[in-house]
Backbone as CSV, one residue per row, in Angstrom:
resi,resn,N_x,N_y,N_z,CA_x,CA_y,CA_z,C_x,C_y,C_z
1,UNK,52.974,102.420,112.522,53.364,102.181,111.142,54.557,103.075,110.749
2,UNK,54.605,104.404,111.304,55.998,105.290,110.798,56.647,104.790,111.498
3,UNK,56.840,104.451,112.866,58.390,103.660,113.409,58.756,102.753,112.281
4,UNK,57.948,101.932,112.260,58.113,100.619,111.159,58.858,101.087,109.857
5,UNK,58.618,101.942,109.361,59.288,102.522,107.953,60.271,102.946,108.599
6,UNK,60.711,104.360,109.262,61.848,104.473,109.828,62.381,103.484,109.680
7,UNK,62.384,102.721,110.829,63.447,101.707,111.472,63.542,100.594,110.196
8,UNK,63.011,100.511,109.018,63.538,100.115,108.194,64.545,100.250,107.049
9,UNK,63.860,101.653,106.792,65.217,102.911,106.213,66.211,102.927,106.665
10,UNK,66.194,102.551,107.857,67.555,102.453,108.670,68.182,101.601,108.737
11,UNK,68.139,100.401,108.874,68.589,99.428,108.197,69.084,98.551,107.279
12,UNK,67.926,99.641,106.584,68.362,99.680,104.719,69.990,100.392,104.285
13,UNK,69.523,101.731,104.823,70.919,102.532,104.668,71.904,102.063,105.509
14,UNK,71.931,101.341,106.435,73.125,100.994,107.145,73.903,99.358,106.054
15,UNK,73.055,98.855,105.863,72.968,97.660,104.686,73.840,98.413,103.300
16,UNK,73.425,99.275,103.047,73.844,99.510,101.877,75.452,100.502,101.894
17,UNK,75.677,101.087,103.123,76.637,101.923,103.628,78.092,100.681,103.491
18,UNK,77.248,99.362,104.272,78.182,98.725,104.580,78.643,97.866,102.779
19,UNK,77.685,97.899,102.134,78.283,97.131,100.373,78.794,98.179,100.032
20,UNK,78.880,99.737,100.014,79.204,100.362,99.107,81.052,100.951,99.560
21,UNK,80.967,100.802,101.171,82.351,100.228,101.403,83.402,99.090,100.902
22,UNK,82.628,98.180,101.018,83.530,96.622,100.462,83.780,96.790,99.189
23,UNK,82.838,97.479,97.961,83.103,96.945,96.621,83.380,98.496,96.131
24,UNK,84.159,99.576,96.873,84.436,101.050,96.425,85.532,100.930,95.369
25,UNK,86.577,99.245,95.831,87.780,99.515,94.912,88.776,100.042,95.665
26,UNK,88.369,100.832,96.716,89.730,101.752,97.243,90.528,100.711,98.405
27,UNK,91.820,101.212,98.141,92.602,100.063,98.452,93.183,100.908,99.751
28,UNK,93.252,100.133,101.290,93.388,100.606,102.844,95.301,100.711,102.370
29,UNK,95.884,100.461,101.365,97.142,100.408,101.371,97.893,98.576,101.869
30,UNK,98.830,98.385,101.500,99.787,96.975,101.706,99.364,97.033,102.919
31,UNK,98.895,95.288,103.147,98.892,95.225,104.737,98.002,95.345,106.302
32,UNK,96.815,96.084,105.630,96.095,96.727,106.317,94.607,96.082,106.047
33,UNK,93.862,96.316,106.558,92.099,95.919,106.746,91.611,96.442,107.767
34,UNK,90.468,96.784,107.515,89.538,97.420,108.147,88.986,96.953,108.906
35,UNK,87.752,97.068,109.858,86.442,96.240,110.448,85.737,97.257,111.168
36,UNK,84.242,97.556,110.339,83.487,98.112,110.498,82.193,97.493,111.324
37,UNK,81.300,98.105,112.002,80.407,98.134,112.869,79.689,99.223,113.208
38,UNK,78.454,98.817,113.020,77.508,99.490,113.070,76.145,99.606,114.546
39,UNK,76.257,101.302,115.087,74.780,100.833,116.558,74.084,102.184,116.105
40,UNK,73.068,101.319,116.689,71.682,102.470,116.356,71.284,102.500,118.318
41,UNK,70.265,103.468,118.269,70.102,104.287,119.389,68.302,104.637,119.037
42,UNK,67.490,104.397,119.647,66.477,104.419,119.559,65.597,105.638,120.864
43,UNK,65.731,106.896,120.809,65.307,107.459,121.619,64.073,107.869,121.821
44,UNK,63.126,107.933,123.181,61.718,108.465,123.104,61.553,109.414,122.060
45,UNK,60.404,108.998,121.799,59.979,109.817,120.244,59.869,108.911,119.222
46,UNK,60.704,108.637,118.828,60.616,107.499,118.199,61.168,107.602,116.480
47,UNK,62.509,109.003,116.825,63.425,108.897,115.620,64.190,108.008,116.550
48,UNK,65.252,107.488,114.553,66.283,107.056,114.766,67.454,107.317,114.430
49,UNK,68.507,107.201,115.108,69.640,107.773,114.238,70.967,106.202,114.184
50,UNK,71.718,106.095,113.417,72.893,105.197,112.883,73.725,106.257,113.350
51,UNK,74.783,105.252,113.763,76.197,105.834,113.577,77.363,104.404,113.250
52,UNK,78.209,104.585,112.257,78.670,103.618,111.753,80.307,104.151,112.085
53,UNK,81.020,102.932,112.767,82.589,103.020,113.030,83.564,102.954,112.059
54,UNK,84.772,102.594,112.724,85.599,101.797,111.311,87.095,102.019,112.399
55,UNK,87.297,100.434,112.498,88.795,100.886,112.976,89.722,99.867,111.832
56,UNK,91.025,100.911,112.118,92.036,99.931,111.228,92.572,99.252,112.056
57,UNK,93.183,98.194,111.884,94.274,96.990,112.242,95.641,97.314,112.176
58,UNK,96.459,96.995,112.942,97.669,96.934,112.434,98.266,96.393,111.305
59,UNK,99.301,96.522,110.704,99.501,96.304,109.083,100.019,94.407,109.349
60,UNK,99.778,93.958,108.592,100.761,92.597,108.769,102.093,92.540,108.836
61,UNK,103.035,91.300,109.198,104.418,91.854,109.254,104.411,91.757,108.088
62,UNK,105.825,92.386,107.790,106.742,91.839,106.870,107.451,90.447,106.286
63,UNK,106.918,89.929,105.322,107.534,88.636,104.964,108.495,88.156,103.162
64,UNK,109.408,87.722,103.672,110.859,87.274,102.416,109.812,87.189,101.477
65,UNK,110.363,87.812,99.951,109.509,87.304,98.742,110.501,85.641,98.037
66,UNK,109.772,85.139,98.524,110.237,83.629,98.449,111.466,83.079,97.170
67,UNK,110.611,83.927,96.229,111.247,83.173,94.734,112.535,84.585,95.181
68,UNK,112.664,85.751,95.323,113.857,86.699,95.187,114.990,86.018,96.242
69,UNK,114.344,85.330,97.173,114.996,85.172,98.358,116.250,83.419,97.708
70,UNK,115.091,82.868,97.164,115.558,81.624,96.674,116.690,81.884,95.454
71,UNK,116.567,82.896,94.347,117.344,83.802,93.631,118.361,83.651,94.170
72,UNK,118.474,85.057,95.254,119.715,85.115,95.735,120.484,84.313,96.708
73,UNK,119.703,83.330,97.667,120.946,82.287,97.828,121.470,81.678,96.770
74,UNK,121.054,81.075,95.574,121.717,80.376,94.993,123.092,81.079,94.419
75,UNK,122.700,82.403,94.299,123.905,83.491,94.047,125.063,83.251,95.102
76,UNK,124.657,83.822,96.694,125.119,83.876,97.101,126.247,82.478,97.411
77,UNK,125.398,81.169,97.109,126.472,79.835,96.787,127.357,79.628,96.167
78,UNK,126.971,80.516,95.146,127.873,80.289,93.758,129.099,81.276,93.654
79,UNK,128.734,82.478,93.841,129.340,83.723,94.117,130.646,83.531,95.210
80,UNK,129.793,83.534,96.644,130.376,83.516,97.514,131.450,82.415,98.121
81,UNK,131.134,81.527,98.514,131.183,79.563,98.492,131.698,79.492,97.378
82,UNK,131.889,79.851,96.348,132.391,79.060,95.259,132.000,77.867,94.607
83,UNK,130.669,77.751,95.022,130.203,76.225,94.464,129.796,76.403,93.081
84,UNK,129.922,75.419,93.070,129.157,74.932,91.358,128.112,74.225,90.981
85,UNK,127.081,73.913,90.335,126.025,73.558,90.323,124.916,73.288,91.330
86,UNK,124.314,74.774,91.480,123.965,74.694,92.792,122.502,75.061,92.288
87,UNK,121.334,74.234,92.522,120.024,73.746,91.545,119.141,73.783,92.653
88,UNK,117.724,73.395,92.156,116.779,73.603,93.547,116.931,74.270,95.055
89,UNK,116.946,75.532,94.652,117.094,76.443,95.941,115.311,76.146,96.480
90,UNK,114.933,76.161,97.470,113.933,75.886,97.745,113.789,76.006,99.685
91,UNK,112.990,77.729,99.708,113.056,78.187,100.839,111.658,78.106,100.938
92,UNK,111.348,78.371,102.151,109.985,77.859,102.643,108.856,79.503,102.490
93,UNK,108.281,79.543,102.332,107.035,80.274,102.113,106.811,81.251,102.973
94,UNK,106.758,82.094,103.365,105.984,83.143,104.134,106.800,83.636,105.749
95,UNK,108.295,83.315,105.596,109.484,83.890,106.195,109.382,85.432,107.108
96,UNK,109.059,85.463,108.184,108.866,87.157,108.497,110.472,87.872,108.252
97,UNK,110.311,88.856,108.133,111.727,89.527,108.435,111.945,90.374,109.991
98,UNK,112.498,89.417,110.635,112.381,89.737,112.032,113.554,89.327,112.508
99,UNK,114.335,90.388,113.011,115.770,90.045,112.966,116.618,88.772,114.191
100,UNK,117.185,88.144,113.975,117.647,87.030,114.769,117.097,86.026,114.408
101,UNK,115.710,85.693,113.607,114.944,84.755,113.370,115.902,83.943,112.204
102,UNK,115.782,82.634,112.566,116.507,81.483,111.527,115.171,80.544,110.647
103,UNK,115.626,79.948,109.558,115.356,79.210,108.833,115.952,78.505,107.959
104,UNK,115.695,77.090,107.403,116.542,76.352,106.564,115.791,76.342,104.973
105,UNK,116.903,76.565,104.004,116.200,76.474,102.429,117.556,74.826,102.586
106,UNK,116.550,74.133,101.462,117.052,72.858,101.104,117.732,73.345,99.424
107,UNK,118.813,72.550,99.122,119.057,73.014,97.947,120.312,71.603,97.215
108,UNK,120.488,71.481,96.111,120.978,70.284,95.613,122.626,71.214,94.868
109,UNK,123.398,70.610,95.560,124.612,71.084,95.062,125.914,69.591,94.662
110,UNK,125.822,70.058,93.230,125.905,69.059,92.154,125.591,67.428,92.487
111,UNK,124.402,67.495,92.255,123.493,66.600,92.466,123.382,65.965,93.854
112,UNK,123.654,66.684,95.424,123.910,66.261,96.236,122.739,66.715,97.494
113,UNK,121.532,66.484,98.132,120.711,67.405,98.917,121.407,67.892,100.070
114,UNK,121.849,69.524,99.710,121.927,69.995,101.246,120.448,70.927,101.895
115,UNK,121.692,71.787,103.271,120.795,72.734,103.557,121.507,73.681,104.029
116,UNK,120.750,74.806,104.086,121.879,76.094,104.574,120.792,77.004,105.074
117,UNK,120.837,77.281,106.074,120.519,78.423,107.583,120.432,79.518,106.978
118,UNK,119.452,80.273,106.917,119.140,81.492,106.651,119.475,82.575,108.072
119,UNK,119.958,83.349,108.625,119.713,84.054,109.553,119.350,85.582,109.415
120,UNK,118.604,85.868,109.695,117.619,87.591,109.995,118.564,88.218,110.073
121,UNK,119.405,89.541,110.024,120.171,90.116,110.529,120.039,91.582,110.322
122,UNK,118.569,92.329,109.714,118.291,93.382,109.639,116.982,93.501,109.691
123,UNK,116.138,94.817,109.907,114.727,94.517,109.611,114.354,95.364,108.302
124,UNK,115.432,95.425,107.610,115.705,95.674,106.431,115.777,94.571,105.206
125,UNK,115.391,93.507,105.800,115.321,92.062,105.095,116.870,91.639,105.044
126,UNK,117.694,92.383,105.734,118.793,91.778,105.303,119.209,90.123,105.826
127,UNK,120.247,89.328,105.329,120.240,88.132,105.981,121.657,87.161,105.694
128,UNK,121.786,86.537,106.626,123.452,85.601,105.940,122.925,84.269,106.007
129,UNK,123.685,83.565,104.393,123.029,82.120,104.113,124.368,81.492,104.902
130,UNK,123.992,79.936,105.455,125.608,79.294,106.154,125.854,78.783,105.191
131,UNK,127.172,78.406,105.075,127.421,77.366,104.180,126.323,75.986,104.115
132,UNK,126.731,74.754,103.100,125.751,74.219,102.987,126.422,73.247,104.289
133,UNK,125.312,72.326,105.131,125.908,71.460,105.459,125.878,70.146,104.759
């Protein structure tokens, strides 16, 4: 009957170790997550003891904030290119910043659908839009 309680206490507290992690609020920082796991060890005699892990992950990459990114090409069209009415910038979602890497934003320049090549060229987010084709 005392194993039985033990080894339930123990379970209990490992149960409750693991909610009072998830809902602490405290934030692992941008990028990051945890994954915890828990082993028990049952030695003659018949205590028990927990020991509970925790490793971190690597952070996620880095990815374009879509609407700033869409912002500034249209700048850079207007600005640079010299175009004029240059409307629906519309770059695609979730872009890493990884340098050499390409992508196309679609965009309507005076009332006409192009597209223009994004290229990576820092891992500083930096990047050059092509002209439209």
């Amino acid at each position: 009957m005392r194993l039985r309680v033990v080894l339930l206490l123990a379970v209990a507290g490992v149960l409750l170790g693991a909610g009072c992690d998830q809902g602490s609020g405290q934030d692992e920082g941008p990028g990051t997550s945890a994954a915890s796991s828990a082993t028990s060890t049952t030695p003659p005699g018949g205590s028990r003891s927990t020991a509970a892990t925790t490793t971190t992950l690597s952070p996620l990459p880095k990815v374009f904030d879509r609407l700033a990114m869409q912002a500034s090409v249209r700048k850079v069209l207007t600005e640079s290119y010299g175009l004029a009415e240059v409307t629906n910038v519309n770059c695609p979602p979730g872009q890493p910043v990884q340098v050499g890497s390409t992508f196309d934003c679609a965009v309507r320049v005076a009332e006409e659908a192009r597209t223009v090549t994004i290229t990576v060229t820092s891992e500083d987010g930096e990047y050059e839009v092509s002209a439209p084709d």
